[in-house]
N, C-alpha and C positions, 0 to 999 in steps of 0.2 A: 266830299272830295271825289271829285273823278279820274278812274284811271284810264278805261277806257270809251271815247266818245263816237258816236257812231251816228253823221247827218248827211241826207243825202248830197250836201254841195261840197263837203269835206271828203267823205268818204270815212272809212276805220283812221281813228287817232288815237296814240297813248300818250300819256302823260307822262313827261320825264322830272320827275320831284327831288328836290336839294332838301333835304332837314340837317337843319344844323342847331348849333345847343348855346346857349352862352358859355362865355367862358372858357372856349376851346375851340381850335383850330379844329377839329375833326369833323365832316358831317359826309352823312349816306346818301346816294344819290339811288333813286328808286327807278329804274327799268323795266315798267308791265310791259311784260311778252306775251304777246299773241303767233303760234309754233306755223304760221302758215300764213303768207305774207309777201309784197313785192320783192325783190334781190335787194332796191334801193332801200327799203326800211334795213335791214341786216347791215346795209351798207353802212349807213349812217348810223346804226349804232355802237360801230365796232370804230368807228370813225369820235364818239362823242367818247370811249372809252377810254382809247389811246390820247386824248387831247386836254380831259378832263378828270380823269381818275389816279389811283394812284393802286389801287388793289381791287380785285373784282369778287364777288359771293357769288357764284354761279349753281344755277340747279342744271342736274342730270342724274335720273335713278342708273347706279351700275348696270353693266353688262351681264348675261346671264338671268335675265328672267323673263320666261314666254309670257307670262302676264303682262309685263310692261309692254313687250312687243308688241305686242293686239293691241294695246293702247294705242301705241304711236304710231300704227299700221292707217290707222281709220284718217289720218292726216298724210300719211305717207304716200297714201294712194294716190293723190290728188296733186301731188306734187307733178310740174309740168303739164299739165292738163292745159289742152287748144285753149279751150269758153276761159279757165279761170286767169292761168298765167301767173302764179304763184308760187313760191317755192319753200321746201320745210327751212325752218331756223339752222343756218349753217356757219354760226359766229364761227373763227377761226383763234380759238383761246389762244393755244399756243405762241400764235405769229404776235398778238398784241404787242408782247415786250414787256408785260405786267404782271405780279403773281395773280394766281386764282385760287382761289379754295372753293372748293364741292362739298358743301354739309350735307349732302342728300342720302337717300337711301341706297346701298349697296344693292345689288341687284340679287342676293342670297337673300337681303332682310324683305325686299320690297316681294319675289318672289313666296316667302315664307308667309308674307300676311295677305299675299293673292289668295294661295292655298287654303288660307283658315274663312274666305270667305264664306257664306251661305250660298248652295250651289244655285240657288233661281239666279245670285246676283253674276256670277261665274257664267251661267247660261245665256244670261242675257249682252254680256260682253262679246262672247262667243256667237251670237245670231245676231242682235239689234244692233249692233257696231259696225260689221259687216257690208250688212240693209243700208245703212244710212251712208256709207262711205260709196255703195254701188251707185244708191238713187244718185250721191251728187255727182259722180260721173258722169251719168247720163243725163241728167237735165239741171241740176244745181248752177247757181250762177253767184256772183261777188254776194250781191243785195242777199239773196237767200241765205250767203256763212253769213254773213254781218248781222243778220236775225236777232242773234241775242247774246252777240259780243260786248256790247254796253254794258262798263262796269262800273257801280262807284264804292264807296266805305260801307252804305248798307245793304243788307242783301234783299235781295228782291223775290218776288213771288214764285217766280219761277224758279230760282237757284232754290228756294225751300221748296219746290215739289220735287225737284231732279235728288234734289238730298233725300228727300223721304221716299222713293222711289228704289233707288240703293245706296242706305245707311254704310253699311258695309264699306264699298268703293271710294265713297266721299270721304270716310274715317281715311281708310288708307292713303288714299290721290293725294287729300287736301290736309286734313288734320295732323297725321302723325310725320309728314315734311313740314308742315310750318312750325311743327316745335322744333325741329333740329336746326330749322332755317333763324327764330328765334334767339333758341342759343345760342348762337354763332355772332349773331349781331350782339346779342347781350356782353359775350367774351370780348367783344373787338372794344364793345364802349369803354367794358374795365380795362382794357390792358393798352388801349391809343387814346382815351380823353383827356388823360395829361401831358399829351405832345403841344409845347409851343407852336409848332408850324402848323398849316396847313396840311389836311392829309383826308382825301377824298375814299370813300370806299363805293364802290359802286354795286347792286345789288340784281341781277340780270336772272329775275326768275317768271315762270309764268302769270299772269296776271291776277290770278285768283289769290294768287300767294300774297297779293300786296298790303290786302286788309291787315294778314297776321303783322308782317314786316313794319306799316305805317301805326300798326297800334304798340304795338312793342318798342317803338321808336321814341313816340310819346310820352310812354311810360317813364323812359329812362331820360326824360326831361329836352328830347328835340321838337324842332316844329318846321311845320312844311314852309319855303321860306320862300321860293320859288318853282314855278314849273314851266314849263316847253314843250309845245305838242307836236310829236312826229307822226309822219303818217304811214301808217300800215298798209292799205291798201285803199284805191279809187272804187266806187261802185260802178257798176253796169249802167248805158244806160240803161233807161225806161224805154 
């Protein structure tokens, strides 16, 4: 399964996936987010929200943690940039008109398990984050992010060296949010799979998260039933 596809005539695509279940009107609609992206992708997905959903699962670590910040700093940078033309993920929850719920990590918890990292991994957030967020300022181009944006269900070589790289980070970033992202979807199947009606839930988290999401979906007896590919962003030319 692919969520995100990346070819030079396309450009950055995600996949927008319906799993639904027999037996029940309920099914989750999967949203890979990619945090840095044309105005028109945001556009349109907050447009497929309001038209097609009925309740939305959104990620966002709380407020209050310098470690998140440096995270989202190394994309933040780059936001309105001449060459890219890009701008960070700026959905407007609130204007929807639709509930949302945030399973994510409080920005106390996510700060707490910055702290307990191994300090090389710390250090290295701290300098090589930084480096890479300058170099693409000055000479980084579309084609050079979209590098190694292509995502599908199994992981690839390179996500296992960046994991083994820092264990640590990847636990925190990826691991201990997709369990709460998990749970959540797990809560909503027992507590809405017995609704007669129709009732969409839409799932609006960054992309890496969608492995956990699409496999826990499975589990509890859905299947991808259809998808639609939006596009994130055109490449440069050559």
């Amino acid at each position: 399964m692919q969520f995100i596809e990346v070819t030079g005539l396309a450009g950055v695509r995600t996949s927008v996936i319906r799993f639904t279940r027999p037996g029940t009107g309920l099914a989750f609609m999967l949203f890979p987010m990619i945090h840095l992206a044309e105005a028109a992708f945001y556009a349109e997905v907050e447009a497929r929200l309001r038209s097609s959903c009925d309740l939305v699962v959104a990620e966002g670590v709380g407020e209050g943690s310098p470690g998140a910040e440096a995270l989202v700093a190394s994309y933040r940078r780059l936001e309105g940039h001449e060459r890219l033309g890009l701008v960070v993920q700026n959905i407007d929850y609130a204007a929807l008109g639709l509930p949302v719920v945030c399973p994510d990590m409080s920005g106390a918890q996510f700060e707490a398990g910055f702290r307990q990292l191994p300090l090389k991994e710390r250090a290295l957030v701290a300098t090589v984050v930084p480096a890479m967020t300058a170099a693409m300022r000055l000479v980084g181009t579309r084609r050079w992010l979209a590098r190694h944006l292509a995502l599908e269900d199994l992981v690839s070589e390179g996500e296992e060296a960046a994991a083994d790289f820092w264990p640590g980070l990847d636990d925190l970033v990826l691991r201990r949010r997709d369990r709460l992202l998990i749970r959540t979807l797990t809560d909503f199947h027992r507590g809405y799979t017995g609704r007669t009606g129709t009732f969409t839930i839409a799932v609006v988290y960054g992309a890496r998260h969608m492995r956990a999401a699409s496999e826990a979906l499975s589990g509890l007896g859905y299947h991808a039933a259809d998808a639609e590919w939006l596009t994130v962003f055109t490449l440069d030319a050559q």
